[in-house]
C-alpha positions in Angstrom: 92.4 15.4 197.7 95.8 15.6 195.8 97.3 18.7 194.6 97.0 19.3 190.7 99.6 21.9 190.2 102.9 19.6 190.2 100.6 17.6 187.0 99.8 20.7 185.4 103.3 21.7 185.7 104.5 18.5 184.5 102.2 18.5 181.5 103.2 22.5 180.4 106.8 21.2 180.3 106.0 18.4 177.7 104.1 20.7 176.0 106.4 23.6 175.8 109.2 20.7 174.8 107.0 19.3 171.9 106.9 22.1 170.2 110.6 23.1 169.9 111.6 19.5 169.1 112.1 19.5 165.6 112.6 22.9 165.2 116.0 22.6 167.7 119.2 22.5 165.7 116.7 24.1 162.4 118.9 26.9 160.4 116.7 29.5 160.2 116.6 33.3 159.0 114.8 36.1 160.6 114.8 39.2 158.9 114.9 42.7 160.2 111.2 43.9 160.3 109.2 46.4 158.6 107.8 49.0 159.6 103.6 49.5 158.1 102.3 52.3 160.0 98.4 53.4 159.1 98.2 56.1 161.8 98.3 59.9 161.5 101.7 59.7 162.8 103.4 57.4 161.1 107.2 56.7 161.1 108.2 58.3 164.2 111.3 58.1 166.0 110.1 55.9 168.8 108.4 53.3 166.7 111.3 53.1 163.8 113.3 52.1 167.1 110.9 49.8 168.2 110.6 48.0 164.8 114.5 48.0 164.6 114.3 46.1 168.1 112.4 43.7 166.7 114.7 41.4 164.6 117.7 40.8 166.5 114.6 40.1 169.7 113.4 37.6 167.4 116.8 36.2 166.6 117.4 35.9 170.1 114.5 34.3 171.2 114.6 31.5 168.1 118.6 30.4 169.2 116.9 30.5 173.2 114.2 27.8 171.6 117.2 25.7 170.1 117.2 27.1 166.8 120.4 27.7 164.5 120.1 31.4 163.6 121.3 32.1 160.4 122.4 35.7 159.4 120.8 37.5 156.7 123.5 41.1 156.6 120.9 44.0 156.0 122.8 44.8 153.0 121.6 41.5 151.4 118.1 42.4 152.6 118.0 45.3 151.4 119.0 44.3 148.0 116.8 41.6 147.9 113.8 43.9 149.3 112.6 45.8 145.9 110.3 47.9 148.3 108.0 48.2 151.1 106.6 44.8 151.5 107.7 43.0 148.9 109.5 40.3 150.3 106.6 40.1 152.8 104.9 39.9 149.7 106.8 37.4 147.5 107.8 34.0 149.5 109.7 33.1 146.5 112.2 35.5 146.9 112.7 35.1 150.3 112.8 31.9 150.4 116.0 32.3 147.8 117.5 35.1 150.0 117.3 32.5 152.8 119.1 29.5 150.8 121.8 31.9 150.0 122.6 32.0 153.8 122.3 28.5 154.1 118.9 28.5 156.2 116.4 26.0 155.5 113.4 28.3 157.2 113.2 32.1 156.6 111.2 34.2 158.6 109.8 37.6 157.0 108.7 39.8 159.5 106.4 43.3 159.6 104.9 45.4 162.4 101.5 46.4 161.3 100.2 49.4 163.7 96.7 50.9 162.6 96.4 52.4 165.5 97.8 54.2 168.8 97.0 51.5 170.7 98.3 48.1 169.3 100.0 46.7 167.0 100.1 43.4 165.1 103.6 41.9 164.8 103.3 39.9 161.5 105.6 37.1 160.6 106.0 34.6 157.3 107.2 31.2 157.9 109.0 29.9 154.3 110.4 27.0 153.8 113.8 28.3 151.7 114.2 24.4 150.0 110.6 24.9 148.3 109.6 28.2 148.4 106.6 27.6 149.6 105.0 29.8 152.8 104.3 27.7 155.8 102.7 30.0 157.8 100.9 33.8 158.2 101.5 34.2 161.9 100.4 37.8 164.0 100.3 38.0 167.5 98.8 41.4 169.0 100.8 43.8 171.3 98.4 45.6 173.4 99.4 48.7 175.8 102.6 49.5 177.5 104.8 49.0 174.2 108.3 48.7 175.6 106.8 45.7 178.2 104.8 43.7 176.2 107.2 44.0 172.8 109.5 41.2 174.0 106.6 39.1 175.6 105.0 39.8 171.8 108.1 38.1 170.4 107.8 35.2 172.5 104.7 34.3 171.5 105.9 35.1 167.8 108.6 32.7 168.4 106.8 30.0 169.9 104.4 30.0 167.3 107.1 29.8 164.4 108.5 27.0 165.8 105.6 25.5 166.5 104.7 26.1 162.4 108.2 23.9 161.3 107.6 21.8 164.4 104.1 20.7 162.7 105.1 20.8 158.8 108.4 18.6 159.8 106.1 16.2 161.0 103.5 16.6 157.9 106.4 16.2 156.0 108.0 13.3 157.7 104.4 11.4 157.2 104.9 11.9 153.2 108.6 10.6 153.6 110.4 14.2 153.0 113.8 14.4 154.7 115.5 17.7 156.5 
């Protein structure tokens, strides 16, 4: 009997490669995250740090995947952000925040933590050329926060390319160029 792992292997890689394809060389925007804490402790220290983490980890993990990260300064974002949400909120807006940087994808982000021992980290996928929001993406973070935060934003990054991987393609069908 032949060994199955090398075919698994082999079939991961194409996998992992599909779905970074056409999002490589992509400009794209990730915001600084928010912060939406339902617990009876909310905003503390420790988790205002971790949410502050969270962006530039995104960021990072996009331009790893062969993304062109496009900076957004937090002065802009905070300009653009009327309050608490509301780019989150309002894909229109974002998705002009994100032209004015150049980016063709903007990526809104918010940690959502109702309780002590998860959290949700939230992400919307806009297409800055139409305004229109691709995708409502959450992955959940479950125990040891400082551990499983990055391995969160993997996933969260791997799913948002996956997203413009799909509606590049969708697009491409109806004869839409990038």
């Amino acid at each position: 009997m032949c060994n199955p792992l090398p075919g698994l292997a082999a079939a991961l890689a194409l996998v992992c490669c599909a779905n970074t394809a056409a999002a490589a060389g992509t400009p794209i925007a990730a915001l600084d995250f928010e912060l939406k804490d339902l617990t009876l402790d909310p905003n503390n220290q420790a988790e205002r740090e971790r949410t502050a983490s969270l962006g530039p980890l995104l960021r990072e993990a996009l331009a790893f995947r062969g993304c062109r990260v496009i900076e957004v300064d937090s002065a802009a974002q905070n300009t653009a952000d009327k309050g608490a949400g509301y780019l989150f909120d309002h894909a229109d807006l974002a998705a002009a925040l994100g032209r004015g940087f150049g980016a063709e994808w903007i990526v809104v982000g918010r940690v959502h933590k109702a309780s002590f021992l998860f959290v949700y980290l939230k992400a919307h996928v806009v297409n800055a050329r139409t305004g229109q929001l691709t995708a409502d993406l959450s992955v959940e973070v479950k125990g040891p926060q400082k551990t499983l935060t990055r391995r969160g934003v993997d996933v969260l990054a791997d799913q948002i390319t996956a997203a413009i991987d799909s509606n590049k393609r969708s697009d491409g069908a109806r004869g839409e160029k990038y």
